[in-house]
Structure formats: structure tokens, C-alpha cells
LOKOLLO-866294 format. One record per residue (C-alpha): residue in one letter; x, y, z. Coordinates in Angstrom, 2 decimals, padded with zeros to 5 digits. Example, Ala and Ser with C-alpha at 12.3 -4.5 7.8 and 13.67 -1.06 7.14 Angstrom:
<nodes>
<node><residu>A</residu><px>012.30</px><py>-004.50</py><pz>007.80</pz></node>
<node><residu>S</residu><px>013.67</px><py>-001.06</py><pz>007.14</pz></node>
</nodes>
This chain:
<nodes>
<node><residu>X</residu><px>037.07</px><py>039.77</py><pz>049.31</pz></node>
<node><residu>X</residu><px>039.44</px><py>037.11</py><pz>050.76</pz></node>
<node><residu>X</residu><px>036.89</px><py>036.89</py><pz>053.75</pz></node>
<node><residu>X</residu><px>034.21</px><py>036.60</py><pz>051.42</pz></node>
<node><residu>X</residu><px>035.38</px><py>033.97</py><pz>049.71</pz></node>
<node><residu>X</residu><px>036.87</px><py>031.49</py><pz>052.76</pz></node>
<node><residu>X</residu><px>032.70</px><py>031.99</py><pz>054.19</pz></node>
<node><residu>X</residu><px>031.80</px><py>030.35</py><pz>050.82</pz></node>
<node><residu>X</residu><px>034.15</px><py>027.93</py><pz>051.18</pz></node>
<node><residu>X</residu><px>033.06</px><py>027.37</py><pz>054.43</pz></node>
<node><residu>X</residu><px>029.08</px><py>027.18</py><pz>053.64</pz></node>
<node><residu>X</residu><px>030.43</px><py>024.60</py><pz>050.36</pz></node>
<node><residu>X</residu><px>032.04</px><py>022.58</py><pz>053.50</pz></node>
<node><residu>X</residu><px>028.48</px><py>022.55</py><pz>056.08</pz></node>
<node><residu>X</residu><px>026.49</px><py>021.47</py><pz>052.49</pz></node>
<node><residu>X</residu><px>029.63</px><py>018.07</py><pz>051.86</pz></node>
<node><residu>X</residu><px>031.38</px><py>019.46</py><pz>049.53</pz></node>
<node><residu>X</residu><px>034.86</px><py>019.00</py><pz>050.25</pz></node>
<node><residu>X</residu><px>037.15</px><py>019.74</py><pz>047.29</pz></node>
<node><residu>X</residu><px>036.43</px><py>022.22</py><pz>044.59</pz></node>
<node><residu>X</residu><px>037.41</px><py>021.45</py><pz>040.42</pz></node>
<node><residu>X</residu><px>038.43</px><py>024.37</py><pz>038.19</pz></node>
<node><residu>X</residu><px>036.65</px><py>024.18</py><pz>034.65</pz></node>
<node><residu>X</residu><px>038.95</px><py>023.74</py><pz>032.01</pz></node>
<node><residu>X</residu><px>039.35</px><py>026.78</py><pz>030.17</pz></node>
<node><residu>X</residu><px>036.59</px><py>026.94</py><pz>026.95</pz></node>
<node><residu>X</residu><px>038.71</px><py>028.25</py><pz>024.55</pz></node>
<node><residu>X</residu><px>041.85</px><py>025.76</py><pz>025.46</pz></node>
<node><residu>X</residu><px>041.98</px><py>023.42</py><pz>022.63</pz></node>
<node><residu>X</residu><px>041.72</px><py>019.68</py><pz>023.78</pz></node>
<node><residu>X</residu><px>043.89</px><py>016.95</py><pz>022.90</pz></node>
<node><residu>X</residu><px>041.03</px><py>014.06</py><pz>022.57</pz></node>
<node><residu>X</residu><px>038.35</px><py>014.22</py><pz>019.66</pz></node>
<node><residu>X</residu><px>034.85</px><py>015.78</py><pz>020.23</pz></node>
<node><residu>X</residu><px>032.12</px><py>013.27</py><pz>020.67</pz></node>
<node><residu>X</residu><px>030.19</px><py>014.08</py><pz>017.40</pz></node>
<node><residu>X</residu><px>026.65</px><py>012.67</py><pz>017.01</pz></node>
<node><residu>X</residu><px>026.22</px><py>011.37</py><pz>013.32</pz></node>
<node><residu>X</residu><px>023.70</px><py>013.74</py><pz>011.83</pz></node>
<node><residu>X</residu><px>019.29</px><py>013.15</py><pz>012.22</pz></node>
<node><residu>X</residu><px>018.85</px><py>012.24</py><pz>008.99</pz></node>
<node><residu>X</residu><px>021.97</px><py>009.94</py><pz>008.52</pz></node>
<node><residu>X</residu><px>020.64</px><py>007.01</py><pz>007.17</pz></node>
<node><residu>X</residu><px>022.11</px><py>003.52</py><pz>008.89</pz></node>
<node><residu>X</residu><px>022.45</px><py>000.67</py><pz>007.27</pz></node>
<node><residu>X</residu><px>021.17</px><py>-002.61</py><pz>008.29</pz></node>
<node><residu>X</residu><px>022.62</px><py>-006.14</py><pz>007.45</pz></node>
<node><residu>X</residu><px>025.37</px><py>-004.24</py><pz>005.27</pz></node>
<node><residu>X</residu><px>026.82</px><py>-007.38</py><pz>005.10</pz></node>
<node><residu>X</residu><px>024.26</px><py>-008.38</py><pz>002.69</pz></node>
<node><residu>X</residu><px>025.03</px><py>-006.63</py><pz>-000.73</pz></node>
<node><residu>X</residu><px>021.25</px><py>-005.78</py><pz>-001.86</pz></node>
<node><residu>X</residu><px>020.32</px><py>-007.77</py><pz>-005.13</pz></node>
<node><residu>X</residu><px>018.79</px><py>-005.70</py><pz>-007.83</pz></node>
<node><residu>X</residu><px>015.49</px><py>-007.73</py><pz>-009.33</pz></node>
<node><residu>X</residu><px>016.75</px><py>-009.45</py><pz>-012.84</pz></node>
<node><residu>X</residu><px>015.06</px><py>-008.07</py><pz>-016.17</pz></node>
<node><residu>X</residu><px>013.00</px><py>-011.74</py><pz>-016.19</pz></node>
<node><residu>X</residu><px>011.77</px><py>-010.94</py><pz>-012.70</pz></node>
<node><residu>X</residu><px>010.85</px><py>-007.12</py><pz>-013.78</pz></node>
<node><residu>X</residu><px>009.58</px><py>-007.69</py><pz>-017.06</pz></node>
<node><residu>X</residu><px>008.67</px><py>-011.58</py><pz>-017.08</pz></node>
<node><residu>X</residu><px>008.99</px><py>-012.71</py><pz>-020.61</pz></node>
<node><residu>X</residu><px>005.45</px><py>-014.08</py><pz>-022.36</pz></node>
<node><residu>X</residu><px>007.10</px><py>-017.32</py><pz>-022.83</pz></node>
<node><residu>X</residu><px>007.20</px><py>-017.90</py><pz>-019.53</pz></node>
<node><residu>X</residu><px>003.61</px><py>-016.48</py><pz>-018.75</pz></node>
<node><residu>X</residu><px>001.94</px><py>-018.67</py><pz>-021.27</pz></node>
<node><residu>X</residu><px>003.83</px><py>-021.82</py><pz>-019.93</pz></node>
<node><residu>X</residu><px>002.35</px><py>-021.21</py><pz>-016.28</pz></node>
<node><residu>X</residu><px>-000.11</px><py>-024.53</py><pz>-015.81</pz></node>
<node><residu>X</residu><px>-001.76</px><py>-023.27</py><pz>-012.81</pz></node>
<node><residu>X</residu><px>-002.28</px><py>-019.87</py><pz>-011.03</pz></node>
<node><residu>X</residu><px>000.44</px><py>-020.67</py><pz>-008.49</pz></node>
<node><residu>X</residu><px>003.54</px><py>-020.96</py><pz>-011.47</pz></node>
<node><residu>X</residu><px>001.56</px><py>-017.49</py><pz>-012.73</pz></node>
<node><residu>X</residu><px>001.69</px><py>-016.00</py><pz>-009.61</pz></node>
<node><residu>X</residu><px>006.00</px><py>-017.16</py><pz>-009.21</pz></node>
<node><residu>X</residu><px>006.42</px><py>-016.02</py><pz>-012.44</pz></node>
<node><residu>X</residu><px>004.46</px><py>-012.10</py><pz>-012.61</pz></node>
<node><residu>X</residu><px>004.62</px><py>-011.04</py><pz>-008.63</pz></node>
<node><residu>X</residu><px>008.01</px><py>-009.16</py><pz>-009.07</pz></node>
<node><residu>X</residu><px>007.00</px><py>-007.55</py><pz>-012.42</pz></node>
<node><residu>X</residu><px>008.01</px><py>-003.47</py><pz>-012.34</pz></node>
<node><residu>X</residu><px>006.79</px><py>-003.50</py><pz>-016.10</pz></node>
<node><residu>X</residu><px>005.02</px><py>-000.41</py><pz>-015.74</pz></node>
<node><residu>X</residu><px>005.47</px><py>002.48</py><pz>-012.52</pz></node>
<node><residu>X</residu><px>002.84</px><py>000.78</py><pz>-010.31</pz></node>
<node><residu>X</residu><px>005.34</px><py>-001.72</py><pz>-010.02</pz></node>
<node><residu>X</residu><px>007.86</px><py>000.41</py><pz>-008.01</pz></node>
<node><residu>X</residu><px>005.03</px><py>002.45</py><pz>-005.85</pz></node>
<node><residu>X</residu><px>003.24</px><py>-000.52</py><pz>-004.60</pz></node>
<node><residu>X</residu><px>003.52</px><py>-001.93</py><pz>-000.96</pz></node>
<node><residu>X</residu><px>002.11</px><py>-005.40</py><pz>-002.34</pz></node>
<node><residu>X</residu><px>001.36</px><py>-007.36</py><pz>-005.27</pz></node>
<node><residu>X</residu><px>-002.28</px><py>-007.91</py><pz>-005.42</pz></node>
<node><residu>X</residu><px>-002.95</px><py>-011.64</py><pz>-007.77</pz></node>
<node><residu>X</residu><px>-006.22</px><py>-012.58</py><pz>-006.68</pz></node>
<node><residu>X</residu><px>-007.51</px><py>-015.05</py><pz>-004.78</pz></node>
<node><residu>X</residu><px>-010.46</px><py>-017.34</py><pz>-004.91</pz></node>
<node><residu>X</residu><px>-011.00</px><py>-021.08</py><pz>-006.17</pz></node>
<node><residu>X</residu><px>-008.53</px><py>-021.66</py><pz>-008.85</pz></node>
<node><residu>X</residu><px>-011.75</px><py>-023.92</py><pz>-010.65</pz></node>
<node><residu>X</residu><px>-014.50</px><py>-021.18</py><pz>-009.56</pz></node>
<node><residu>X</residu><px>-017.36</px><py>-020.93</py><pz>-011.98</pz></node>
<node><residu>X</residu><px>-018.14</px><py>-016.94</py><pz>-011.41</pz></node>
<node><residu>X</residu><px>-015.19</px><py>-015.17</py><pz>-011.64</pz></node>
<node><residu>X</residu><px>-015.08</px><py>-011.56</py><pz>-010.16</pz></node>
<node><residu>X</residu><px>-012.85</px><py>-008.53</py><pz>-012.22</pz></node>
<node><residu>X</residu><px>-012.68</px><py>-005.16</py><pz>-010.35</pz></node>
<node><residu>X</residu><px>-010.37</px><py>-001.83</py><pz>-011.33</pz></node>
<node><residu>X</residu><px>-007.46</px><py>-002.23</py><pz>-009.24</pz></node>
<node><residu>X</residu><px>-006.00</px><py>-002.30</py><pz>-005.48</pz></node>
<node><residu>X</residu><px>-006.91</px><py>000.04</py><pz>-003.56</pz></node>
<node><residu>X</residu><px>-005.22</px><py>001.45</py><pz>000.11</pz></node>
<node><residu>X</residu><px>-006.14</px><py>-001.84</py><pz>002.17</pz></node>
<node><residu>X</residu><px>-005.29</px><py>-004.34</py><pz>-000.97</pz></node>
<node><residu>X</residu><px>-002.04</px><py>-003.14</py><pz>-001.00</pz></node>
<node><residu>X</residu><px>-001.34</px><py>-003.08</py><pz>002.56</pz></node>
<node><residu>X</residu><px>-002.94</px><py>-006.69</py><pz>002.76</pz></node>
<node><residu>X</residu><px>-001.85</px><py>-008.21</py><pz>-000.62</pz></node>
<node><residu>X</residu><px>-005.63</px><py>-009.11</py><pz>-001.44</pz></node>
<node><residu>X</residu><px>-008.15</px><py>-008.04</py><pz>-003.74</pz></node>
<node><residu>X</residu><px>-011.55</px><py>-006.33</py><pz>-001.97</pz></node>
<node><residu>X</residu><px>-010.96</px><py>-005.84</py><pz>001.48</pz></node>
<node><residu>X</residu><px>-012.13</px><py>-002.89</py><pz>003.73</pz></node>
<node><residu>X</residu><px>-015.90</px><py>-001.51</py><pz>003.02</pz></node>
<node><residu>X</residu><px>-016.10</px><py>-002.51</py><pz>-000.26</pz></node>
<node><residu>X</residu><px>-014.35</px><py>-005.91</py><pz>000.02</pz></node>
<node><residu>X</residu><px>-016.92</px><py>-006.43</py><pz>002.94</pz></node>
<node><residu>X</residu><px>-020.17</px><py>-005.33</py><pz>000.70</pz></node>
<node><residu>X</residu><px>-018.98</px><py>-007.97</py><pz>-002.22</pz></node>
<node><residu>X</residu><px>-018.75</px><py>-010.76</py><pz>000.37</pz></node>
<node><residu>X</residu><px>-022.52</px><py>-010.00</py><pz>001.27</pz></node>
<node><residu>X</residu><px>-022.93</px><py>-009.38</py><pz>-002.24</pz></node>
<node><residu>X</residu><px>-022.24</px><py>-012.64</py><pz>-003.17</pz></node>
<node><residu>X</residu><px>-023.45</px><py>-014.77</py><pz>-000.16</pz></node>
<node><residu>X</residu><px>-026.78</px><py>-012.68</py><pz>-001.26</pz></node>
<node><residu>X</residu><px>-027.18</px><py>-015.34</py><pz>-004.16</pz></node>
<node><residu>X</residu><px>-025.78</px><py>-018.12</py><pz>-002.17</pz></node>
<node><residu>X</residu><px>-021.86</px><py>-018.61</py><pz>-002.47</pz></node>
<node><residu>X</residu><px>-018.96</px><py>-018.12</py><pz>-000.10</pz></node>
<node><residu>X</residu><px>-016.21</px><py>-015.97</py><pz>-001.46</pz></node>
<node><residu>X</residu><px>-013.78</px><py>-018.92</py><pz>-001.35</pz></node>
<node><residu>X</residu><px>-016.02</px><py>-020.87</py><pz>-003.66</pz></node>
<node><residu>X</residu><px>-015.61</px><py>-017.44</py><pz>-006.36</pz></node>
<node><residu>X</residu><px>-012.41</px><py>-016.08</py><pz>-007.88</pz></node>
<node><residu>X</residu><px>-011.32</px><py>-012.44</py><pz>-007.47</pz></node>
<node><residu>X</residu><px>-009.14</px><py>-010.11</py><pz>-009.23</pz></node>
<node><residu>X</residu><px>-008.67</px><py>-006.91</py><pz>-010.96</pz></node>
<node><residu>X</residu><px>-007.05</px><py>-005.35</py><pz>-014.31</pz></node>
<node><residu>X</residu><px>-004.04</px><py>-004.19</py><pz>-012.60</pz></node>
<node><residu>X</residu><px>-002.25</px><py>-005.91</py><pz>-010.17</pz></node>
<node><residu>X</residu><px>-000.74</px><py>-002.59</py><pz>-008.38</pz></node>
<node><residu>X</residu><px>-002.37</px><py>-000.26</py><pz>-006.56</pz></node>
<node><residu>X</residu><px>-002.52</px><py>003.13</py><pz>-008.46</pz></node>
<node><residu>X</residu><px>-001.43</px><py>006.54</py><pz>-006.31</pz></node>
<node><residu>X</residu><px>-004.13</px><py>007.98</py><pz>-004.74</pz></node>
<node><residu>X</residu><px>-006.83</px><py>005.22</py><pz>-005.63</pz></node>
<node><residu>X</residu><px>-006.64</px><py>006.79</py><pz>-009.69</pz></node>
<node><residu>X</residu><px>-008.06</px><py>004.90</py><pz>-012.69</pz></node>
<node><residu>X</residu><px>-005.02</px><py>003.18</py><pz>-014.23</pz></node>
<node><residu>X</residu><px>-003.53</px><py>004.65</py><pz>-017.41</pz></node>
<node><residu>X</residu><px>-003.56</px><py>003.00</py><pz>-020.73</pz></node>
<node><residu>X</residu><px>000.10</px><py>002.11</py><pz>-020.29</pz></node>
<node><residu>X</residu><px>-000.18</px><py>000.24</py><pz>-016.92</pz></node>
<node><residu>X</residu><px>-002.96</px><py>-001.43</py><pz>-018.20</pz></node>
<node><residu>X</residu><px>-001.57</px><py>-002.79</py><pz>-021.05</pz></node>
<node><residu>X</residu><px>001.43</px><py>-003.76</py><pz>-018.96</pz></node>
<node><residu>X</residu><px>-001.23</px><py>-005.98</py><pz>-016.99</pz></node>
<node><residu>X</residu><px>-003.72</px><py>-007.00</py><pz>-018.62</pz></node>
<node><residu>X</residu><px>-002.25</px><py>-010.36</py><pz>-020.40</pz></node>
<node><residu>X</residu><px>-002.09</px><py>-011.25</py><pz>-016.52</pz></node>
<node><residu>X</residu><px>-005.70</px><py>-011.16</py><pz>-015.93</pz></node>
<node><residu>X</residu><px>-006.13</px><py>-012.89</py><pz>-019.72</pz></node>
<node><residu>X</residu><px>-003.87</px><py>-015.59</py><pz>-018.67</pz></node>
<node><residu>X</residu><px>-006.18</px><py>-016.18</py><pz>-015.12</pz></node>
<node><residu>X</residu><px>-009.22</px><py>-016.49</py><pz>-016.80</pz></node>
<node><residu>X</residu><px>-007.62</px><py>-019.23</py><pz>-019.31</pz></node>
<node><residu>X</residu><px>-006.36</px><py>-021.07</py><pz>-016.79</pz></node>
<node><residu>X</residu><px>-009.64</px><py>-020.99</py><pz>-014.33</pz></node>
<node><residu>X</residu><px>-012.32</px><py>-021.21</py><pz>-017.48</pz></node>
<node><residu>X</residu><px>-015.42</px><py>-019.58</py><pz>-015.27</pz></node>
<node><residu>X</residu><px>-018.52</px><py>-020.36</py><pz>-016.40</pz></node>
<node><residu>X</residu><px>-019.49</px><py>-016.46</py><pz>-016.15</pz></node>
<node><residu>X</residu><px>-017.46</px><py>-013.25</py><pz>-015.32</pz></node>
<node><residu>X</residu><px>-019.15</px><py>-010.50</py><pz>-013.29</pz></node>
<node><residu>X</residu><px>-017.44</px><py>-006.99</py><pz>-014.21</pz></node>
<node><residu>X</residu><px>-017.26</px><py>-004.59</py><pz>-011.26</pz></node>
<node><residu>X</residu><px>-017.70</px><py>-000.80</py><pz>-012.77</pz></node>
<node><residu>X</residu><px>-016.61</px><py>000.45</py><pz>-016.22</pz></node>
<node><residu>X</residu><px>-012.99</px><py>-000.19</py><pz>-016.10</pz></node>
<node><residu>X</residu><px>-013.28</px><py>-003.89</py><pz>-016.44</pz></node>
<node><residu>X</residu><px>-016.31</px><py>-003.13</py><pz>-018.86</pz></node>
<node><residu>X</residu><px>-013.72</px><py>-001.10</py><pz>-021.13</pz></node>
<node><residu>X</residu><px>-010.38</px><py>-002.58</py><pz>-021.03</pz></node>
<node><residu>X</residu><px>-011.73</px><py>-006.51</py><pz>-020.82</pz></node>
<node><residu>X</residu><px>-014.69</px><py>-006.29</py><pz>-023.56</pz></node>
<node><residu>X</residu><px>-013.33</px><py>-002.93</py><pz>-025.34</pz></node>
<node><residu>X</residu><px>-017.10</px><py>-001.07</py><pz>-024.31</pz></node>
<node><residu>X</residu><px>-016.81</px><py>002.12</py><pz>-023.48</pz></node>
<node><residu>X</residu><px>-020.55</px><py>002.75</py><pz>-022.67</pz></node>
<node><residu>X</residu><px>-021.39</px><py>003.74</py><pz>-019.57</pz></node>
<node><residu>X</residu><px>-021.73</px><py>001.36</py><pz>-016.74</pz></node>
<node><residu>X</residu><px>-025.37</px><py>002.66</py><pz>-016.14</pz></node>
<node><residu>X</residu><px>-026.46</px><py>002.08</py><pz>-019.25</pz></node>
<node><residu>X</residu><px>-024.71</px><py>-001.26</py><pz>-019.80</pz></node>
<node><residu>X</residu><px>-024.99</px><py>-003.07</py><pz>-016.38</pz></node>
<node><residu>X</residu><px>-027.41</px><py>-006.13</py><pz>-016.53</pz></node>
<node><residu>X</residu><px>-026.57</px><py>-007.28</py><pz>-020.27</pz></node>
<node><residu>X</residu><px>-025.64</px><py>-009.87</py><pz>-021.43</pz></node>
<node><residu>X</residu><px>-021.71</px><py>-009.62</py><pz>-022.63</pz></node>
<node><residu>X</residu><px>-019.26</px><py>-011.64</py><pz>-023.90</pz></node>
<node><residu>X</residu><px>-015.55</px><py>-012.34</py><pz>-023.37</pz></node>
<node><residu>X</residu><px>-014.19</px><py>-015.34</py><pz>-025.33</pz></node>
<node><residu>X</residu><px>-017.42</px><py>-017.35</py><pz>-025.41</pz></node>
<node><residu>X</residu><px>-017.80</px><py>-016.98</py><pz>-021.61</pz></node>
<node><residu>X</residu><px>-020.87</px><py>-014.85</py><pz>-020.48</pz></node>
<node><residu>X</residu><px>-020.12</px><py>-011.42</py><pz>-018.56</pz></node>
<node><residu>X</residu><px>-022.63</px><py>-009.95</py><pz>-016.32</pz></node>
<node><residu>X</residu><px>-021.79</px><py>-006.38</py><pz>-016.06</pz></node>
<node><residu>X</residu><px>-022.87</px><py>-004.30</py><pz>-013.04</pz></node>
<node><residu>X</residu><px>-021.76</px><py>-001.76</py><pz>-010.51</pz></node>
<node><residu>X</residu><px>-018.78</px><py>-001.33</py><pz>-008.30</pz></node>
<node><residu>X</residu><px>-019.14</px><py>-002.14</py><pz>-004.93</pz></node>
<node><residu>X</residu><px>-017.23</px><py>001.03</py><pz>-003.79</pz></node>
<node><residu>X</residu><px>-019.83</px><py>003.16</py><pz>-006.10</pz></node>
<node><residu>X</residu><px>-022.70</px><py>001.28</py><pz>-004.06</pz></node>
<node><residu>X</residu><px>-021.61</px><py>002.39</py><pz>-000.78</pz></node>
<node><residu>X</residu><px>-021.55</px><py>005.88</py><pz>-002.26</pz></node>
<node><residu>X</residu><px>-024.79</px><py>005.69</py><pz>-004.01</pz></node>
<node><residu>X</residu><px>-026.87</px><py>002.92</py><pz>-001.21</pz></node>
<node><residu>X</residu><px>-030.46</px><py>003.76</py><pz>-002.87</pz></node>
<node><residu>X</residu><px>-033.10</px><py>001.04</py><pz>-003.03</pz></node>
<node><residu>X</residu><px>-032.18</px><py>001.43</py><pz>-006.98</pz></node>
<node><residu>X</residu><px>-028.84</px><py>000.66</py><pz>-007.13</pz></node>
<node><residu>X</residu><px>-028.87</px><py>-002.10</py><pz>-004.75</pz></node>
<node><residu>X</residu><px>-032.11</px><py>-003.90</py><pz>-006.27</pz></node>
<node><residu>X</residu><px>-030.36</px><py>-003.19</py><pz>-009.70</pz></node>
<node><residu>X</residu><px>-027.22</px><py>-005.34</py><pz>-008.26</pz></node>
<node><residu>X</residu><px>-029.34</px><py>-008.06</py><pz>-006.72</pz></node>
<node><residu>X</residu><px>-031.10</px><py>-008.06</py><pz>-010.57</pz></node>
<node><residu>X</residu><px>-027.32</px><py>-008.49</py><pz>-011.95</pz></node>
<node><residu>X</residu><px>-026.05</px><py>-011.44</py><pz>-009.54</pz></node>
<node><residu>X</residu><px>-029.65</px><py>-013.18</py><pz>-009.94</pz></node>
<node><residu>X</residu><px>-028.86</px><py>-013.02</py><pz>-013.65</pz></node>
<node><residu>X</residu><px>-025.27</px><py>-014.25</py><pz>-013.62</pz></node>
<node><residu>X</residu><px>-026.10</px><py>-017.11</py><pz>-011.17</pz></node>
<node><residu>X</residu><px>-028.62</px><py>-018.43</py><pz>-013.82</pz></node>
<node><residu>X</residu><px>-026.13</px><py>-018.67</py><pz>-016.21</pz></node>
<node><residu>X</residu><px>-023.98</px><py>-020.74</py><pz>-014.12</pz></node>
<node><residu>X</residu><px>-027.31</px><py>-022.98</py><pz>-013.60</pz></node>
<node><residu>X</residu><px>-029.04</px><py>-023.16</py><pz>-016.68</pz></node>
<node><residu>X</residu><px>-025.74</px><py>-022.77</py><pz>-018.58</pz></node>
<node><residu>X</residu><px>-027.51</px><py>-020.98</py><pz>-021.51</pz></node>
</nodes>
């Protein structure tokens, strides 16, 4: 054995090694502290030096006072973009106003954001956001010279209609836009706007292409974009054209 062991020596030597280390016993306790990772799912905290601020009741729930004194969309927009009044408020990535010409005379009211509104903050992006740009350069306007907006201002989960209760929560929002920009005629996108602006709760099939009312301004109603990308038939798209035809000649003729 003891021969054995100085020809493994010697073999360490011809390979460079030249002094040999005995482990440290495993089950010898040490005297210095273990190098413990902190666990996976430990979450860190960044600028801990800044205590996080929860968002006053005014900013959560703005008070009506405060919504009927806004003079122009911009004071609406300072005073409603942290509201949490209802659950969409806590879910959302982004508040979604609007956007348009604060003096347009067609005024544009969808359902609500959907994924790409509330990752970009704006109403009708993506496909249908697209289609509604075409839709309206179709009867000669640019979307900046329009306004844009919806019935909620929070996306809800999973692209659903919005409840009663959210709605509610929102609606005085969209009340307060139109008073402020005074269009000359509101296009309705689908039934949601149909039902929760002008109370109808006739289909949008049936309804689309009359003439409605919403505090003595005209409404137009007529189909979703997102509904005419599902449905693109000759039918449905002449039976948009028909709608934005009609809507633009009460912006004209003013009758």
C-alpha cells in the first residue's frame, strides 16, 4: 500500500502538482456562517427609501364637484385618471381618456379598452383601431380632426362587456366629455354605447342607421369595428359606409 501510494504521489508530481490539501472533515461544524442565498421568490425591494404613497380617497373616487368644475378635457383628465371607483380601476395597466380634437364635430363612443388600449393608454388601436381610421378617412376626416372614447375608461378582464356597476362608476366621465366638446353628431360603435348612452336595448342590427338622440345632439348608431373584422361581408361594410354617409350629412346640412 505504502508503495502504492508514494507512485501516486509521484504521477501527482510529473502532472505539477506539488502539495496536496486535506478536505476538511463534512461533518466538523465550522466556525464562520454558511453563505445562504435569499430564497427564488424573495421579493427585493427597490428605492425602499421611498415609503410608497397610497392614492388619496379624492384621487380614487374624485368627488362630482370637482368633475363638473373641469373647463376643458385636460382638468377632466387631472382630475378622473387615478379613479379606482369601481375594480377596473385596480386591474388596468392604463387609463384610457380619449383622444381626438377637444372641439371635434363627430364624436366617436366605443365599449371599452381593449388588450392594446391598455397597454398604449389610447382608445382603438390594433385591427380595429386601424379599420376606424379607414373608416373614417372613408368619408373624408383624419382621426385627429374626430374625438374618441368609450363608456369605460378601464379595460375589462379578458376583453368582457362591462358590468352595470363599472359602468355606472364611469359613465358621468363620458357625460362630462361630450358637454365639454358639444359634437355636432355622436357615432355609437356596437350596442353597448347604444344601451348605456341612449338607454336602447334593441339590437344593434336592427337599430344601426337611425336616427337617435342624446341631449339634442344627433347619434348615428352602427356597428363595431371589431364585429366588422369578424363579419367583413359586402353587407356589413356597405351598411357602415350607409351609417358614416348619414352622420357626415348631419354635420353638413345640420338638420
Amino acid at each position: 500500500m505504502t508503495k502504492e501510494i508514494e507512485d501516486w504521489k509521484a504521477a501527482l508530481r510529473d502532472l505539477g502538482v506539488t502539495s496536496l490539501i486535506r478536505p476538511e472533515n463534512p461533518h466538523t461544524p465550522s466556525n464562520e456562517s454558511p453563505s445562504v442565498s435569499p430564497p427564488k421568490n424573495k421579493k427585493v425591494e427597490r428605492n425602499q427609501s421611498i415609503p410608497y404613497q397610497q392614492p388619496t380617497d379624492a384621487v380614487r373616487n374624485p368627488p362630482i364637484e370637482i368633475i363638473r368644475a373641469s373647463s376643458d378635457l385636460q382638468k377632466l383628465l387631472e382630475a378622473i385618471r387615478g379613479c379606482q371607483k369601481c375594480i377596473l380601476g385596480t386591474t388596468r395597466n392604463k387609463f384610457v381618456f380619449g383622444e381626438g380634437n377637444p372641439h371635434a364635430d363627430m364624436m366617436f363612443v366605443g365599449e371599452g379598452p381593449g388588450r392594446d388600449e391598455d397597454l398604449h393608454g389610447r382608445p382603438f388601436v390594433g385591427r380595429a383601431g386601424d379599420l376606424l381610421e379607414k373608416m373614417i378617412g372613408a368619408i373624408g376626416l383624419k382621426r385627429a380632426e374626430v374625438y374618441i372614447a368609450n363608456i369605460v375608461k378601464c379595460r375589462p378582464p379578458d376583453n368582457r362587456i362591462p358590468t352595470p356597476e363599472e359602468v355606472h362608476s364611469c359613465l358621468g366621465y363620458l357625460e362630462k366629455q361630450i358637454q365639454l366638446i358639444q359634437p355636432k353628431v355622436i357615432v355609437t360603435l356596437g350596442a353597448t354605447p347604444l344601451r348605456e348612452l341612449l338607454g336602447i336595448t334593441e339590437g344593434i342590427t336592427k337599430i344601426r342607421g337611425t336616427l337617435q338622440s342624446y341631449q339634442d345632439i344627433p347619434v348615428i348608431p352602427t356597428f363595431h369595428p371589431a364585429y366588422v373584422l369578424r363579419m367583413y361581408t359586402p353587407e356589413v361594410r356597405k351598411a357602415v359606409w350607409d351609417d358614416l354617409k348619414f352622420a357626415k350629412s348631419k354635420i353638413e346640412t345640420g338638420i
